[in-house]
C-alpha positions in Angstrom: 143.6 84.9 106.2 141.3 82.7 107.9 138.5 84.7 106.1 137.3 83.3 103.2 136.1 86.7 101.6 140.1 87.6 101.5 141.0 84.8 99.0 140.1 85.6 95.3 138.0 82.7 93.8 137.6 84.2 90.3 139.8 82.0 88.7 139.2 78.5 90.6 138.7 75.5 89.4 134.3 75.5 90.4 133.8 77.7 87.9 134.5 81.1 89.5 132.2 80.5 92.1 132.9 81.8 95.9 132.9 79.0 98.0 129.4 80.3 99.8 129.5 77.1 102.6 132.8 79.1 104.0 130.9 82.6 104.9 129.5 83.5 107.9 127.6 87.4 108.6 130.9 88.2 110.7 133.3 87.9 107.7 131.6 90.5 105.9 132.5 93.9 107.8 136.6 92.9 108.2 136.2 92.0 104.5 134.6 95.3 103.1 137.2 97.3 105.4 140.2 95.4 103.7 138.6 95.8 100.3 137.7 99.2 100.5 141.0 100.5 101.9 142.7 98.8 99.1 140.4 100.5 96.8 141.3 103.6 98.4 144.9 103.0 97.7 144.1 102.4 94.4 142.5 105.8 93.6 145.2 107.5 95.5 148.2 106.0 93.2 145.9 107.5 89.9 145.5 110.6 91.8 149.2 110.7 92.3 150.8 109.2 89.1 152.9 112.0 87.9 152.6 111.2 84.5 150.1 113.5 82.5 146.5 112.0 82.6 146.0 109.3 79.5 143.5 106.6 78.8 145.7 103.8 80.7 147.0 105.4 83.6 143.6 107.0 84.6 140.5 105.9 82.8 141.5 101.9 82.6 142.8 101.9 85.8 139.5 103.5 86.9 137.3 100.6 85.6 140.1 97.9 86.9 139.7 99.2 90.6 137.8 98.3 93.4 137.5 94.6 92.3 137.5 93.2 95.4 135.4 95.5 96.8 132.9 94.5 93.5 133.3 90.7 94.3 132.4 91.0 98.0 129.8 93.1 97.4 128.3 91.2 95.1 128.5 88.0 97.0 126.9 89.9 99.9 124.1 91.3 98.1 123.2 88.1 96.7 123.1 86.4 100.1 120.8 89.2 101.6 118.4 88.9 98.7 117.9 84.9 98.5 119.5 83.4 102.1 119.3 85.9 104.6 119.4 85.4 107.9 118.8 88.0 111.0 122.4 88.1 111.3 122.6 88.9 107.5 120.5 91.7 107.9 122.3 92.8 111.1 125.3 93.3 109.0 123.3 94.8 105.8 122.0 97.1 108.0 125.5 98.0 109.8 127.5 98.4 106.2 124.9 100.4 104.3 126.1 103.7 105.3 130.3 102.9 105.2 129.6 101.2 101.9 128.0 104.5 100.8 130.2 106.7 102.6 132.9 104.9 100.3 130.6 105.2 97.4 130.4 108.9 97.4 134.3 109.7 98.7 135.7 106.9 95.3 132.3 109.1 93.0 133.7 112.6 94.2 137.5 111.8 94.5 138.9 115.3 93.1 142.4 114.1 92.0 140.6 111.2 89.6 138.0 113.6 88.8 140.6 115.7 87.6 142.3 113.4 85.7 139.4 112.9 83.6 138.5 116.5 83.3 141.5 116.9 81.3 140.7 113.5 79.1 137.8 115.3 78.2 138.9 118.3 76.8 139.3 118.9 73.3 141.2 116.9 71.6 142.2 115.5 74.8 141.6 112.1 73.6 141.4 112.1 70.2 143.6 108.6 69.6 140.8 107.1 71.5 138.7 104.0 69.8 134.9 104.2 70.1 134.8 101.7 73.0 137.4 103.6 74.8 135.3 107.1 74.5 132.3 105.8 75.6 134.4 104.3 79.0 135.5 107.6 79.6 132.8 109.5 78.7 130.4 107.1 80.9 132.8 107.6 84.2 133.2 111.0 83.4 129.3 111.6 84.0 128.9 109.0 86.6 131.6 111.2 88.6 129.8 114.8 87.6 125.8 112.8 88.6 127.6 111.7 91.5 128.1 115.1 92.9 132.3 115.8 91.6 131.4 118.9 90.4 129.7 120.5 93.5 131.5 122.9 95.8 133.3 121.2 99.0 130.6 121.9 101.2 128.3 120.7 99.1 130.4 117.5 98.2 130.0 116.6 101.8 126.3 117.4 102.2 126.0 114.7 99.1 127.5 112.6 101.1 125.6 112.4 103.9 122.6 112.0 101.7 123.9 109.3 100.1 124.8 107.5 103.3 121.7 108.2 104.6 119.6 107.0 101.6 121.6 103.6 101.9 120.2 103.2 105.1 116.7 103.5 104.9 116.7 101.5 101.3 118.0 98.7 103.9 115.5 99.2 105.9 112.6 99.5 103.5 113.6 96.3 101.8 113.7 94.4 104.9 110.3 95.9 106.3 108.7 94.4 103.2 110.1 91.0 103.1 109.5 91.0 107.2 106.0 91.7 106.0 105.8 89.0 103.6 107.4 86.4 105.7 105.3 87.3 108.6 102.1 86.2 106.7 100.1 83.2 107.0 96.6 82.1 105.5 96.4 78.6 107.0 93.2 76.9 105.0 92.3 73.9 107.1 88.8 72.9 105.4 87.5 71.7 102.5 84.7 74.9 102.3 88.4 77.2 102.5 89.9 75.6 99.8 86.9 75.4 97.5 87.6 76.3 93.8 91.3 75.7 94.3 92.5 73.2 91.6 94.8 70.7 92.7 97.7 72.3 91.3 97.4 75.0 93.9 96.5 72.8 96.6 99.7 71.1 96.2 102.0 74.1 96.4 100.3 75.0 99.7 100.3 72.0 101.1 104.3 72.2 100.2 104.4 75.6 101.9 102.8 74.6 105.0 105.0 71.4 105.3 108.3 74.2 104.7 106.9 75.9 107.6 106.3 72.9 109.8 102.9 72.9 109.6 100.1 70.1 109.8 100.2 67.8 107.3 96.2 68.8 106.6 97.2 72.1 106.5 97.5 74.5 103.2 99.6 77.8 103.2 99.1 81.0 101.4 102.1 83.2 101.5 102.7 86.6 99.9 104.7 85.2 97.3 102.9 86.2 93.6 103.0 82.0 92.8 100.9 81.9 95.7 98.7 84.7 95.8 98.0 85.3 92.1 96.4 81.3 92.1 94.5 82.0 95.3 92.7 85.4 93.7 92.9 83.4 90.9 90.6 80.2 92.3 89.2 80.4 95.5 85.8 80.4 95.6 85.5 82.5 99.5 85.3 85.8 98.4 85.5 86.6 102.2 89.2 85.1 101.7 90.1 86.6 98.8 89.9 89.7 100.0 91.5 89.3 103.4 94.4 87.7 101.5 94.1 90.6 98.9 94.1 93.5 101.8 97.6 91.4 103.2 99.4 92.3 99.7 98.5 95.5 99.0 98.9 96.2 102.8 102.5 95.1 102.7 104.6 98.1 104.1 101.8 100.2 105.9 100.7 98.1 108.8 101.8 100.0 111.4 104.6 98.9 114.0 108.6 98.1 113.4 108.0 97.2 109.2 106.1 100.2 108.2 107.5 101.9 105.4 106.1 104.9 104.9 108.3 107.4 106.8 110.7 105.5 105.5 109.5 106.1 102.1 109.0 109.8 102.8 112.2 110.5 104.2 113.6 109.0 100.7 111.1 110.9 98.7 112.6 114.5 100.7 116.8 113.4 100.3 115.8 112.9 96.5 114.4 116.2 96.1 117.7 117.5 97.9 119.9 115.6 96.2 118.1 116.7 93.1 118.4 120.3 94.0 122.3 120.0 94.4 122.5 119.4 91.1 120.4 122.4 89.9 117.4 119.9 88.9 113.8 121.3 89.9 113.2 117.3 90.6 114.1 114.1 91.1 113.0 113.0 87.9 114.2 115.9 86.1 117.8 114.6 87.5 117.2 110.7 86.9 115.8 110.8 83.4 119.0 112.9 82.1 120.6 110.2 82.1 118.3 108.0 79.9 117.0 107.3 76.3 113.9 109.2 77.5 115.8 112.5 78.6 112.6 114.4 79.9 109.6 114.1 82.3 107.7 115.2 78.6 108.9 112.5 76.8 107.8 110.1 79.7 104.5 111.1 80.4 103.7 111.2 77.0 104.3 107.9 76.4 102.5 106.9 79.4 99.0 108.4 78.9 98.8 107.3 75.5 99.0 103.8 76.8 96.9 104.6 79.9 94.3 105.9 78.1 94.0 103.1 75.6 94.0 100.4 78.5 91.4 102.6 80.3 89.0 101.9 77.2 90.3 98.0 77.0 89.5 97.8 80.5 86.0 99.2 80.0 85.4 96.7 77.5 86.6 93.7 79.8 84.5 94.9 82.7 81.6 94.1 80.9 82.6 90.7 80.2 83.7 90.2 84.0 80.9 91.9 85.6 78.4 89.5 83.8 80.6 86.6 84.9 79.8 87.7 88.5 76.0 88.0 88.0 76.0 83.9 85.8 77.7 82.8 88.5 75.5 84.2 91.4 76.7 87.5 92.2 75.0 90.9 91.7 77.0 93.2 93.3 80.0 95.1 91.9 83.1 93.6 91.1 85.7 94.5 93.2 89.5 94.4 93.3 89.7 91.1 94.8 87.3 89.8 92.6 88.4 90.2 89.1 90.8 87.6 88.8 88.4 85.1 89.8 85.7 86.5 87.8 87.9 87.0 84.6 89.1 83.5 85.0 85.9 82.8 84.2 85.6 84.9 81.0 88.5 83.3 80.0 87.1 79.8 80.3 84.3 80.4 78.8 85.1 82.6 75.9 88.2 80.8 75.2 88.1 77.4 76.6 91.7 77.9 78.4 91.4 76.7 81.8 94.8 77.1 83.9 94.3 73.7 85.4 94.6 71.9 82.4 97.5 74.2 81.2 99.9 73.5 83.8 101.0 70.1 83.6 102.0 70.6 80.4 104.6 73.4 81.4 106.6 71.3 84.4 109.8 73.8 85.2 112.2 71.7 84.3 110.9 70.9 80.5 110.1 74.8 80.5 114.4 75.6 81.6 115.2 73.1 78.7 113.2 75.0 76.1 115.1 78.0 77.4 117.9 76.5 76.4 117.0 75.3 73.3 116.4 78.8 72.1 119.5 79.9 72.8 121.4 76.9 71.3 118.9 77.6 68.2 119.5 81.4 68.6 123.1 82.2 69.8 124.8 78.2 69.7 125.1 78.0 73.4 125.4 75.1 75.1 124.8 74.5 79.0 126.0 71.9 80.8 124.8 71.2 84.4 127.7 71.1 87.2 126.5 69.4 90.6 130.1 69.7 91.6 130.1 73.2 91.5 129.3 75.7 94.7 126.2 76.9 95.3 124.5 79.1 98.4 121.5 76.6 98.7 120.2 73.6 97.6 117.7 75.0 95.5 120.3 76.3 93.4 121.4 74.9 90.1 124.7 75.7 88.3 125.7 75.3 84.8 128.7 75.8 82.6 127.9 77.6 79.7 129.7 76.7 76.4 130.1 78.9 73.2 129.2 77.4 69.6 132.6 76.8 69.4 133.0 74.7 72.3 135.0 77.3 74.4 133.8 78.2 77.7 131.7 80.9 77.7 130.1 81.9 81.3 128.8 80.1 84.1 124.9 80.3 84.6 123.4 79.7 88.5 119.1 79.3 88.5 117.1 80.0 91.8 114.1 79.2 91.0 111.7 78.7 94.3 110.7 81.0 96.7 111.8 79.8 100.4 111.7 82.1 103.8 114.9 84.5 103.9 114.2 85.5 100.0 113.0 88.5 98.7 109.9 88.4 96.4 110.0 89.1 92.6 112.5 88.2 89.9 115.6 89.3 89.0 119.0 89.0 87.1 122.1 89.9 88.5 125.8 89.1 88.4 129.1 87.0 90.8 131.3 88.6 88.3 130.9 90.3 85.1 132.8 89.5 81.3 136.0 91.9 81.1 139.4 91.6 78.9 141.1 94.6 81.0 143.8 93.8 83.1 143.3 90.2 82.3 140.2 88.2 81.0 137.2 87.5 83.6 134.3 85.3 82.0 130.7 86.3 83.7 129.0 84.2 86.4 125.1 85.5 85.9 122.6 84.6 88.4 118.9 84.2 87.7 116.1 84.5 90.6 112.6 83.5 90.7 110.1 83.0 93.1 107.9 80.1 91.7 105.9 78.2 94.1 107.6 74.5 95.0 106.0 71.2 93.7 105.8 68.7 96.3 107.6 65.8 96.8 108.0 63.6 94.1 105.9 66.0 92.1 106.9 68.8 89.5 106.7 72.2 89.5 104.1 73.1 87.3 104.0 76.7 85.6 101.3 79.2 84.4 101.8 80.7 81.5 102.8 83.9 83.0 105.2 81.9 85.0 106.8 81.0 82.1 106.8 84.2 80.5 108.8 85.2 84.2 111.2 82.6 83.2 112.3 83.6 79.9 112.3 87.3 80.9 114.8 86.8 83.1 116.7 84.5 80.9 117.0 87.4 78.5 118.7 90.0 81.4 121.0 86.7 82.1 121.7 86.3 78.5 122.8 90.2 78.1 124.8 89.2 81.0 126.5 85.9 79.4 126.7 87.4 76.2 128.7 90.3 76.6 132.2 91.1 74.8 133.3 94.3 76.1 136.9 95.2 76.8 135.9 97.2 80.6 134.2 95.9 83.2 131.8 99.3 83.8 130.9 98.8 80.1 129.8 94.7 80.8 126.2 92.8 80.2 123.2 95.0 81.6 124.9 98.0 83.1 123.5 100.1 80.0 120.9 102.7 80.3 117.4 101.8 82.7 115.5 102.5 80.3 117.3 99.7 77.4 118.3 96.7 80.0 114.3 95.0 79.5 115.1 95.1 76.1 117.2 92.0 76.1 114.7 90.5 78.5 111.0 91.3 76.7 112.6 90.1 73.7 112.9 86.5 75.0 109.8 86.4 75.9 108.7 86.3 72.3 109.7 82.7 71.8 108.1 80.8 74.3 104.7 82.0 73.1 106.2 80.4 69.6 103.7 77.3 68.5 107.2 75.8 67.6 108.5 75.8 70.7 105.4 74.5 72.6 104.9 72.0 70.0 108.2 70.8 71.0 108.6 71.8 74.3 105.3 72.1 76.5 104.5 67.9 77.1 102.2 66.7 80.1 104.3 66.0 83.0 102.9 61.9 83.3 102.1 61.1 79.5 105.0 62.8 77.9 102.8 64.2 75.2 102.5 67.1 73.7 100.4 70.3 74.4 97.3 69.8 72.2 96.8 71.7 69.3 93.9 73.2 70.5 95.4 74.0 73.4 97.9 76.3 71.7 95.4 78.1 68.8 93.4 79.0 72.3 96.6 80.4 73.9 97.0 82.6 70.7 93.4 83.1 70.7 93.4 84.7 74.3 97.0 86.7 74.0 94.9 89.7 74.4 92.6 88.4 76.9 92.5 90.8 80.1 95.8 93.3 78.7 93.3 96.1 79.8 93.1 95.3 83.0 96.8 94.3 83.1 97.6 97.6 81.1 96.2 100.1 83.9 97.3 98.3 86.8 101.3 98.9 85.3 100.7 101.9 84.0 99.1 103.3 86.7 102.4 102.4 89.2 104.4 103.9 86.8 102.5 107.1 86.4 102.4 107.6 90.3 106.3 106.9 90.4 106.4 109.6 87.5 104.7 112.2 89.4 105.9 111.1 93.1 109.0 112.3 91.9 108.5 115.6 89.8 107.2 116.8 93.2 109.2 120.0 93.6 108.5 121.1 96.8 111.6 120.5 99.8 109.0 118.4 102.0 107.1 115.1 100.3 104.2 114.4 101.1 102.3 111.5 102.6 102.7 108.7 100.0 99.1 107.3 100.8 97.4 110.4 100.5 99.6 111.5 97.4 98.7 107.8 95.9 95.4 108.4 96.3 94.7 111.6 94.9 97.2 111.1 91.7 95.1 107.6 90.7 91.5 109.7 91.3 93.0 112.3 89.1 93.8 110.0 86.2 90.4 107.7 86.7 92.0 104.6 87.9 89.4 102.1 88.3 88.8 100.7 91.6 88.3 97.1 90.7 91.8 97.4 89.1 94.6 98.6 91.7 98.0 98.9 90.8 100.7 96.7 90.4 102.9 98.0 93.4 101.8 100.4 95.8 104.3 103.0 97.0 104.4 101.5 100.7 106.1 98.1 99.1 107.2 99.7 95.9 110.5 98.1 95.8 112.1 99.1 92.5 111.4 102.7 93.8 112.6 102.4 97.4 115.0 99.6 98.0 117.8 101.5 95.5 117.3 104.4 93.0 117.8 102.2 89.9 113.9 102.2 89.1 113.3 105.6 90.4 111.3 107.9 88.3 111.7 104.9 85.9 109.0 102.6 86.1 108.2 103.4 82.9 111.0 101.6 81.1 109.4 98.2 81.3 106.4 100.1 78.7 109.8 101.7 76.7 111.7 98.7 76.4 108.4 97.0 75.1 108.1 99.1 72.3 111.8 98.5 71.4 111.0 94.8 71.8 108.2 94.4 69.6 109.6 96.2 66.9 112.8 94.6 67.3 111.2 91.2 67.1 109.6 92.3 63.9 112.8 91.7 62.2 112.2 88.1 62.8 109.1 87.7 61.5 110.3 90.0 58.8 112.6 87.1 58.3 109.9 84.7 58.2 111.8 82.0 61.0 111.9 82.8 64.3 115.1 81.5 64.5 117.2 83.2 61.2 120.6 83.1 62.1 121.5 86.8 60.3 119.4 88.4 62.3 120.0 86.4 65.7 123.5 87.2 65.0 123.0 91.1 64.3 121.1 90.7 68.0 123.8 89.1 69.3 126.3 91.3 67.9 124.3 94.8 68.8 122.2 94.1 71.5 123.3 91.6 73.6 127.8 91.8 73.2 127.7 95.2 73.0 126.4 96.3 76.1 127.3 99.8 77.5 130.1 100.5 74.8 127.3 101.5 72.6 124.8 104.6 73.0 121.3 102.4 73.2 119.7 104.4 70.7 122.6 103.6 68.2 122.8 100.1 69.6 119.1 100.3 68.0 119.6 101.4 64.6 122.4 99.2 64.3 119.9 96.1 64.6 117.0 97.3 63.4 118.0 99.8 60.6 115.7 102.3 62.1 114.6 104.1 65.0 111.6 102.3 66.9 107.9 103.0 66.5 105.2 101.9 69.3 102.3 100.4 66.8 103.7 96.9 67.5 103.6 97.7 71.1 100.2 98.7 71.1 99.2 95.9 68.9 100.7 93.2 70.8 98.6 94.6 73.7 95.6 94.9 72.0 95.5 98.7 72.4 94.8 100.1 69.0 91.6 100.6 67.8 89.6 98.0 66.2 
């Protein structure tokens, strides 16, 4: 008992909150073991109940097992992604394969499976409510996708699989952020930081002071609220692209932290896995599970948006290649040029400067906006709690309250990037809403990786910054929001290629006039954004989507066709890269967003996996879906924020997504707002 992960904090007085200052990396593995035996007895006494299989005594005690396990494990893989430690990883890398070894043996367990079998025969469960089908249905699948069907020799060759794909997804998440912490361009003179505004100047002064540092000194990290400013800015092409080679490098520098064997090895247990189940691929297996369905459906969506970008992009080359030759440079415009050189364009065709944009979008101002949409929007209210646990000081925690005044979820923000955190944004949850076996209110964390202000100073963000923000906020609201009866149903656990819905969405709003009018004020003069500031931002919402455009769509195409590979063997990811982006005429002075050696939504977990596409999916559901508002003619119409609330957000996985849809919108979804938003449609 002297353990802190054996007492249950879900119902304390801090909120819910584990009381992080109490765990050590040694608690974990005695914890886990506890948890997952007791999980293990759990599925046994459904196994064994000798009453005849029905919807309490199997399928609800399904979803109500394993909580402990759940709240551990959650705790766990928060602290490995934002405070890890080497001893953190130690133990990450020690559990991976008993925590999937578990995984698989609850996924296949035959006496449970065959429990539900028999709920899902005909007729079987025909006093069932709609929310109560769609539980059983869901575990039902997740049993048969998880291998319950296979023979018994096969069951165990899934297994081991499994187990071994936990293991290297360790491994190739810590290989990237060793690679990213690892890295250090140290500017010392004025001539290295020339064209860097003071804005950036400032966050890497912070980062080198973090790091201990010179006081002189500045810091570039791999962190995108570094990098993306320094490609951005800096005037030494020379260190552009040794600072650009460092990023897309990450995960194939040779040594201890190179990923791809690791990668590889992934690649060929997919393609087994995938064959287990009769699938001719990896993405023929993934996507069946999806609003997508098929590879066709996929790709087809994908080269009609990588071909209109590829013309975009043509016509922003032009623009950016005769930046480069007004301001001295003849050559060709290279990857680690365009930024700088489209930066350019952008000042001078729209008279936006990022420079002058920032201080007028300080983080904190930006989080209360946030907030004020979804008081406008949904009638929450959040109320910051210093006296509440949190894992790090950066953290901030906040009691969320209903319109009602009833409590309604707790909300934690990470906002800065620090050594020991992973790179990227993300949503994810301490606990999630439930009513089954007594009510649980969700705890929803939000993680970004924005650059620190210094001292006394305030984080300022870019635009795309703030865009990050509210994104998030959106997967954190689906998470907040949700009202479903079972756990398994709760917040974002819905189909991949639906969860961005809820986050794209949110996006919307902070590109409102409205809301910048009110919101976006200068940091030192309190006042606010200029209106020439915003009819420029409008102005330039297309500027550079092109280019933006191909680099996602390219990532996602390569993940697409990385894994229909059909072959037992993969090949070399470098080589396969390669030849895939020749093949579709990617342009060199674009790149990709994520290259497969550091791909981490592809390689850390299988959630992404032959689904890179969904960000591009859930687009078009968002821009048609925030159609209805305009439709409305106020952003903020209650009807329809309700019949968001109601259909998108509450309902989470207790609704088919496509359903979910209609249910909102009326109809099914069509891409033209997509491609207009992007500027992708013809002129």
């Amino acid at each position: 008992m002297s353990n802190p992960l054996f007492t249950d904090w879900s119902n304390s007085e801090k909120g819910g909150l584990p009381p992080f200052s109490l765990f050590r990396a040694e608690h974990f593995a005695p914890a886990f073991e506890a948890a997952m035996a007791a999980q293990r007895e759990e599925l046994e006494a459904i196994a064994s109940n000798p009453n005849a299989p029905d919807f309490a005594n199997t399928v609800a005690a399904l979803d109500a097992s394993g909580r402990w396990l759940a709240r551990v494990e959650m705790v766990f893989h928060t602290l490995n992604a934002s405070l890890s430690s080497p001893a953190l990883q130690e133990a990450q890398r020690g559990l991976a394969a008993p925590l999937a070894a578990h995984a698989s043996w609850v996924a296949m367990h035959q006496g449970v499976f065959g429990r539900l079998e028999a709920l899902m025969q005909p007729g079987a469960a025909s006093q069932l409510d709609a929310e109560q089908r769609r539980l059983l249905e869901r575990l039902h699948l997740e049993m048969v996708r998880a291998g319950a069907r296979l023979a018994p020799q096969a069951r165990e060759r899934y297994a081991q699989i499994m187990q071994r794909l936990a293991e290297l997804n360790t491994r190739f998440a810590q290989n990237v952020m060793a690679d990213e912490g690892d890295y250090r361009l140290v500017l010392r003179s004025e001539e290295e930081l020339a064209g860097l505004p003071a804005f950036a100047r400032a966050v890497m002064c912070q980062a080198a002071a973090e790091r201990g540092l010179a006081p002189e000194d500045h810091l570039v990290t791999l962190s995108r609220s570094h990098i993306v400013p320094f490609l951005t800015f800096s005037a030494r092409r020379d260190l552009r692209e040794q600072a650009w080679r460092a990023w897309v490098g990450r995960g194939e520098r040779g040594g201890d932290t190179d990923n791809r064997d690791v990668a590889q090895e992934i690649l060929r247990l997919r393609n087994e896995q995938a064959r287990l189940h009769g699938e001719a691929s990896f993405a023929d297996y993934q996507l069946r599970d999806t609003m997508a369905r098929t590879k066709g459906a996929v790709q087809q969506l994908l080269m009609r948006v990588w071909d209109a970008s590829l013309q975009a992009c043509a016509r922003e080359r032009t623009a950016v290649q005769g930046a480069a030759l007004a301001h001295g440079f003849d050559g060709p415009v290279q990857a680690w040029d365009w930024r700088y050189y489209a930066e350019k364009v952008r000042q001078a065709q729209y008279a936006l400067d990022e420079a002058e944009l920032k201080p007028y979008f300080p983080l904190d101002a930006m989080v209360e906006a946030m907030f004020d949409c979804a008081r406008r929007l949904f009638g929450l209210r959040f109320e910051r709690r210093a006296d509440w646990p949190v894992y790090h000081p950066d953290v901030v925690a906040y009691q969320v309250f209903d319109a009602d005044g009833s409590h309604r979820a707790v909300f934690l923000h990470d906002n800065f990037a620090r050594l020991g955190k992973r790179s990227g944004a993300w949503m994810n949850a301490l606990a999630w809403h439930r009513i089954n076996l007594g009510r649980q209110t969700p705890v929803i964390l939000n993680t970004n990786n924005f650059a620190k202000g210094a001292p006394g100073s305030p984080t300022l963000l870019s635009l795309d910054d703030v865009r990050t923000l509210f994104h998030e906020f959106g997967h954190g609201l689906h998470g907040m929001l949700s009202e479903t009866r079972y756990e398994r149903l709760s917040g974002t656990q819905v189909l991949r290629d639906f969860v961005e819905l809820p986050s794209q969405i949110m996006e919307h709003w902070i590109a409102d006039p409205g809301v910048m009018r009110q919101h976006a004020r200068h940091w030192q003069t309190g006042e606010p954004i200029p209106e020439s500031f915003i009819e420029r931002i409008r102005a330039a919402e297309q500027f550079n989507q092109g280019y933006e455009t191909v680099r996602y769509t390219g990532s996602a195409l390569v993940d697409l066709a990385i894994h229909s590979l059909e072959e037992e063997e993969a090949p070399d990811i470098t080589s396969f890269e390669r030849d895939t982006l020749d093949r579709l005429g990617l342009p060199a002075d674009c790149g990709i967003n994520h290259r497969l050696a550091h791909f981490q939504h592809l390689f850390c977990g299988d959630s992404y996996a032959a689904g890179y596409y969904v960000y591009l999916w859930a687009e078009v559901l968002d821009c048609d879906a925030f159609e209805a508002f305009k439709e409305a003619g106020d952003l903020f119409d209650a009807p329809t924020a309700a019949r968001l609330r109601r259909h998108i957000l509450a309902s989470g996985n207790a609704v088919e997504p496509g359903e979910a849809f209609r249910a909102f919108r009326g109809r099914d979804a069509v891409i033209e707002p997509m491609l207009k938003g992007r500027g992708l449609l013809p002129a």
